[in-house]
N, C-alpha and C positions, 0 to 999 in steps of 0.2 A: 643465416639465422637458423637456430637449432627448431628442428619441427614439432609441433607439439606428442606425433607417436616420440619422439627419441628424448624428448625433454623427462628427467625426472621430476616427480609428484609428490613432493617432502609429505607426513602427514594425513596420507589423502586418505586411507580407513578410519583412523582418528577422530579427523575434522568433518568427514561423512555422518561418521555414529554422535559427535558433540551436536553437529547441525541437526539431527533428528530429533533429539533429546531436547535442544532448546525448541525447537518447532514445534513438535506436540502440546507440551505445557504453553507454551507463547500464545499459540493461536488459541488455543482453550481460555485463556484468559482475557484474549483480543475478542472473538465471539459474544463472551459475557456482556460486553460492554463493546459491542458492534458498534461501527460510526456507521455506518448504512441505516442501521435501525432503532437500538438501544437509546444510543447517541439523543438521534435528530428526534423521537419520541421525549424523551426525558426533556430537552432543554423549548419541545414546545409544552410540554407539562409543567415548565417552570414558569415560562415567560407569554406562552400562547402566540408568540411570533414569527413567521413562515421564514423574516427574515434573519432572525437569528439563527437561525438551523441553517441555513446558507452559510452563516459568517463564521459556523464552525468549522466544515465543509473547509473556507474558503485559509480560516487559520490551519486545519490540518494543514494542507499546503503548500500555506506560504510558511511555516516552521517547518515542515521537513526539508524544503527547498532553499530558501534565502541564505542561512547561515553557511551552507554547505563548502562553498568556493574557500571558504575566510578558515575555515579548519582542514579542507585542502589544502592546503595552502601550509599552516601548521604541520598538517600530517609528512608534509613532501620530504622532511629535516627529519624525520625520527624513524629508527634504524627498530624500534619495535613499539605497533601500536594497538595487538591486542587488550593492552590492559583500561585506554579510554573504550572500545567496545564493552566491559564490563561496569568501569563506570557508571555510562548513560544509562545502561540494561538497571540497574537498582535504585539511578535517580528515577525513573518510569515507572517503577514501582512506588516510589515513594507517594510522586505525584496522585496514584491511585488511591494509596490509604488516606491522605489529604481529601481526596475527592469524598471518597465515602463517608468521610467525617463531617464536611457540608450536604451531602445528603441525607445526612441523620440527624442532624442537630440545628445547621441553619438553615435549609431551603424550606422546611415545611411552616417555618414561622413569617421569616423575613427572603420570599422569593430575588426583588429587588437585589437586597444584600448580595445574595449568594451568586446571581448570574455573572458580575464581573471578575467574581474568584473561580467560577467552574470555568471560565474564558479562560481564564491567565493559567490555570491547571492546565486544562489540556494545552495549551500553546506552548507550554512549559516539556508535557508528552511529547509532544510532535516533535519539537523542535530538537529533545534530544532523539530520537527514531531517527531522523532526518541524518543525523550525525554520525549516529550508529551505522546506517546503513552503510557507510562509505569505508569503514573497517573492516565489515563483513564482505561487503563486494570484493575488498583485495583480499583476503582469505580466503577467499572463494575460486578467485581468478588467480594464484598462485600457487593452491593444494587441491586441490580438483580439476583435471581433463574435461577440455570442452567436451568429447563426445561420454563423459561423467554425468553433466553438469544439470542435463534434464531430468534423468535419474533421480538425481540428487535433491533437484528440486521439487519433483514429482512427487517422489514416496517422502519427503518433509510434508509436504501438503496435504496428501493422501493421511496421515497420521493427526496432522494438524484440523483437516477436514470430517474426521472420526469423535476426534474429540471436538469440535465445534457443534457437530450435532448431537453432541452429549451438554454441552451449554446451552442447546437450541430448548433444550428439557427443565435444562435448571432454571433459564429466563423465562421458559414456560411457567412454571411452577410459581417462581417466584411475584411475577408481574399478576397472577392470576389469585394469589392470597390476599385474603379479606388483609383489611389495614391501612393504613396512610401507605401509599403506592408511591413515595418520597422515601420513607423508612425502610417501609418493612420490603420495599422489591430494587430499588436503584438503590437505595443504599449497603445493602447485600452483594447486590453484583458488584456493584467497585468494587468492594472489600475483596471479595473472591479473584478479582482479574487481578487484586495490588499482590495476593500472597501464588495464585498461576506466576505472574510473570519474574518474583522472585526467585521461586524453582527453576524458572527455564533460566535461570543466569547458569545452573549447573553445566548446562550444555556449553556453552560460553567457555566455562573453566576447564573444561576438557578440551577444546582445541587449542589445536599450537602454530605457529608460525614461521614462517622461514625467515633468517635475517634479509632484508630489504640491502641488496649492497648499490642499490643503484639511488639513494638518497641525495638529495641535493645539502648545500647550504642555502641556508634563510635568508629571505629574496625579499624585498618590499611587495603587499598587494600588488599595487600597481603592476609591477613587472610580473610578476606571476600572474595576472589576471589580461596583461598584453600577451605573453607568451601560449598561453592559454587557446585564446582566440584565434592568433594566429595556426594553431595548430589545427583547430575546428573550420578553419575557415580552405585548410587543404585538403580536407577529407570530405568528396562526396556523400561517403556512405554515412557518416556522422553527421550534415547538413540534412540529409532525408529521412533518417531516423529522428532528429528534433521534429520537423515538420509532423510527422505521421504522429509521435508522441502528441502533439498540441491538437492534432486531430483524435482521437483514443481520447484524451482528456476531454473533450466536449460532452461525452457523457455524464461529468460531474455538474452539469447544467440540470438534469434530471435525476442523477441518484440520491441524492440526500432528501429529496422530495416523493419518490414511492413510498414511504411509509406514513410521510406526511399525508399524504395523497389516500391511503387505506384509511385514515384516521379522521383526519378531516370531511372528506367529501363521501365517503366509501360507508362511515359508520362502523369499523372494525372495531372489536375489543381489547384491551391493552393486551389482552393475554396473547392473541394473533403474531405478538412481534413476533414472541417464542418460536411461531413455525416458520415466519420468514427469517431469522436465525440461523435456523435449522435449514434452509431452503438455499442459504447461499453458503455455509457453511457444507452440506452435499454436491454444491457446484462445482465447491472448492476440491473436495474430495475425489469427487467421480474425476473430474477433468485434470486435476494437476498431473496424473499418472500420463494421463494419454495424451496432452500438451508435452510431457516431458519426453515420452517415447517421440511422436512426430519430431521435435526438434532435435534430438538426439540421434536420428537416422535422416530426415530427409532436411534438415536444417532449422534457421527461426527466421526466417522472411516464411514459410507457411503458419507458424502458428500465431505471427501478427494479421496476415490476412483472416484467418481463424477467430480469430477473439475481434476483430473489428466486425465481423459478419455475425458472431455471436450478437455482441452490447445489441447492435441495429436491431437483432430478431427482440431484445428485452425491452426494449421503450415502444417495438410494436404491440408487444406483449400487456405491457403498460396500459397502452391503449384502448388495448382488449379487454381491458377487465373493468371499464368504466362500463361494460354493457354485461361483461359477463365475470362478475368477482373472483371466482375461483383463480382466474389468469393472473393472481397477485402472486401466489407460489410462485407456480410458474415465472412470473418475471424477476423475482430475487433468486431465483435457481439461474438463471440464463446469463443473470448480470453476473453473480459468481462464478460461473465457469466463464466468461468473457472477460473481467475483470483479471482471473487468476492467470489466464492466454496472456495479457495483455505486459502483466507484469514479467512476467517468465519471457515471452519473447523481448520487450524493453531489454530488460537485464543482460540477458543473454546472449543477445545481438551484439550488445554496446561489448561486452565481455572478448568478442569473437574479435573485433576490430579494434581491441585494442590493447598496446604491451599492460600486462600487470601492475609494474611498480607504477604505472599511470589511471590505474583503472578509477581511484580515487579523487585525480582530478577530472577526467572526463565523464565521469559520473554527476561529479558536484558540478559541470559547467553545463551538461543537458539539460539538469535542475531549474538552473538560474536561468538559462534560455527560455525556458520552457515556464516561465514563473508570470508569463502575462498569464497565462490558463488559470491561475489564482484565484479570479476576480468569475469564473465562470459560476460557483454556487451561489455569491452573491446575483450573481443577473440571474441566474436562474428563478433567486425570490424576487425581483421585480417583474420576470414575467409573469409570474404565480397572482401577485398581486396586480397587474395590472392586466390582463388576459385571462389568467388561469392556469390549471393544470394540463389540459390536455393539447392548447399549442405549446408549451413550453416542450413535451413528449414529441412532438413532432416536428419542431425548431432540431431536438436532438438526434433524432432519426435521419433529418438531410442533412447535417453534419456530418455523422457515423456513416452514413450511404456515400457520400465524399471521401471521407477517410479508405474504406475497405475499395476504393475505387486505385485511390495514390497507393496502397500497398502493396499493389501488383508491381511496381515502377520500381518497389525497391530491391537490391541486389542481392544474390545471395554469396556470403563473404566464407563460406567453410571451403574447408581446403587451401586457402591463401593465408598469408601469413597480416597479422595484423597491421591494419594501416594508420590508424593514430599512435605513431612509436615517438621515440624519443628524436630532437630535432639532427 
């Protein structure tokens, strides 16, 4: 098998400067309308239910994940599949100018009305994200050098992270203006994330692709999704990166709830979101560069230990600020640079151990594995509801302390050639 120094890298300055480009505009527009903060504020300002801000949580989730295998599956047949990544990228926009349209015209009258179209909207979001990302991963994992690839990731973020705390200002601004706070502040920021994420399609349109010659013909689910398994089920290091993933996941038991938590029980003022914004958007920023550099020299089994040690110190963080408030920054900065580790090493672990033309299905099958973890924002509001806020934080905390325990255990795969190949 040809090594990855001798392999060439169709594309790869190209699809580097496309990837930056959509990044910066992306996350600018992702910020505005934060699912960590924006999000689970806005839909308890609709509805006043701890549990519904879980079950966004919980649809994020399960749309990015669920569908994945089934367009896997699709994708395996088709010899180029850039142009569904562009697609999805402008249906997601769409869904956003829809969104702001019911922030402006029907939430402030008929709440009821509008909570199961802002449901079906974002699910509608997620689910094509969810899709998208499995285009992008193989784009990623065919014109980009593993020892690229944290770079890559790094200074996207780092950019993306600049401009998020320039959204950190504008949701400032905006959430903090006299007015119907339906109208004149959420329904602003949609608007603004539907026309960000429409620009970041530019980037999109600027990378290219190498032809896929290793395409199958079209295969029934079923056998696709036997063949699949089996493949997952020969791969150590695939079996413990699911594990450790559904561990990392336990923090979504307590993230959509920190801002609940300032708001509810804390007394914080709507306008506060703006600095937690800002706070995990800087996370995002400061840490993506230095996640990228650590994995890019000394590998990504360190920077999953990394970001699992991180999330832990932010729900202890969490805890802390029920005595002493300030420690609210502080824990939406901790969780975003834990969070950003988290995903950068996911990705890029899976990336390392496995051939390209597969990267799409083993990607979509981590997902689908890994899709009991779905159900953890909804439990997170029952424990809200029935306990409270601060065992729920500490429910998450000896999860997260379990998790960064198993990350030791897992291997580190650079320098070997990838082990989920073709059969």
């Amino acid at each position: 098998m040809e090594s990855d120094e001798q392999k060439d890298w169709p594309y790869e300055r190209r699809n580097f400067l496309g990837g930056l480009v959509h990044g910066g505009f992306f996350q600018f527009g992702a910020a505005l309308s934060q699912d960590a903060t924006v999000i689970p504020a806005f839909i308890f300002a609709l509805t006043g239910s701890p549990l519904l801000v879980g079950a966004v949580a919980a649809i994020k989730r399960a749309g990015a994940a669920l569908p994945q295998l089934i367009f896997a599956s699709f994708l395996e047949s088709r010899r180029c599949k850039r142009p569904y990544l562009l697609g999805v990228l402008y249906l997601r926009s769409a869904a956003w100018f829809v969104l702001a349209w019911v922030a402006v015209t029907l939430a402030p009258g008929h709440p009821r009305a509008a909570a199961p179209l802002v449901l079906a909207l974002l699910g509608l979001f997620y689910v094509a994200g969810g899709l998208g990302e499995l285009v992008y991963s193989y784009l990623i994992a065919g014109t980009i050098p593993p020892k690229r690839r944290g770079a890559f990731f790094g200074v996207r973020q780092f950019l993306g992270g600049l401009t998020g705390v320039l959204a950190g200002v504008v949701s400032h601004r905006l959430l903090a203006s006299p007015g119907d706070l339906l109208q004149e502040g959420y329904g602003r920021l949609f608007f603004l994330t539907a026309i960000a994420i429409a620009v970041a399609g530019v980037g999109f349109a600027m990378m290219r692709e190498p032809t896929d010659e290793e395409t199958r013909t079209v295969r029934s689910l079923t056998e696709y999704v036997r063949e699949s398994m089996t493949r997952a089920r020969s791969s150590p290091q695939f079996r413990k990166l699911v594990w450790l993933s559904v561990g990392l996941y336990s923090v979504y038991l307590s993230f959509p709830y920190f801002v609940v938590f300032a708001r509810d029980r804390l007394g914080e003022p709507a306008a506060h979101i703006g600095l937690y914004v800002g706070a995990i958007a800087a996370g995002d920023a400061v840490s993506g560069i230095g996640w990228g550099f650590l994995g890019d020299r000394r590998g990504y089994r360190l920077v999953l230990i990394g970001s699992a040690a991180t999330t832990l110190l932010s729900t202890t963080a969490a805890i802390g600020a029920a005595y002493w408030p300030p420690l609210l920054t502080v824990t939406f900065g901790l969780a975003g640079i834990g969070l950003r580790g988290a995903d950068l090493g996911v990705r890029n672990y899976l990336l390392e151990i496995t051939s390209a033309h597969l990267v799409p299905t083993c990607m979509a099958l981590k997902n689908t594995l890994t899709a009991p973890t779905l159900a953890f924002p909804l439990l997170g509001g029952v424990v809200v509801e029935g306990l409270g806020y601060l065992p729920l934080f500490a429910l998450t905390g000896a999860l997260l302390g379990a998790s960064l325990l198993f990350a030791f255990t897992i291997p580190e795969p650079r320098h070997r050639h990838p082990e989920v190949a073709s059969p």
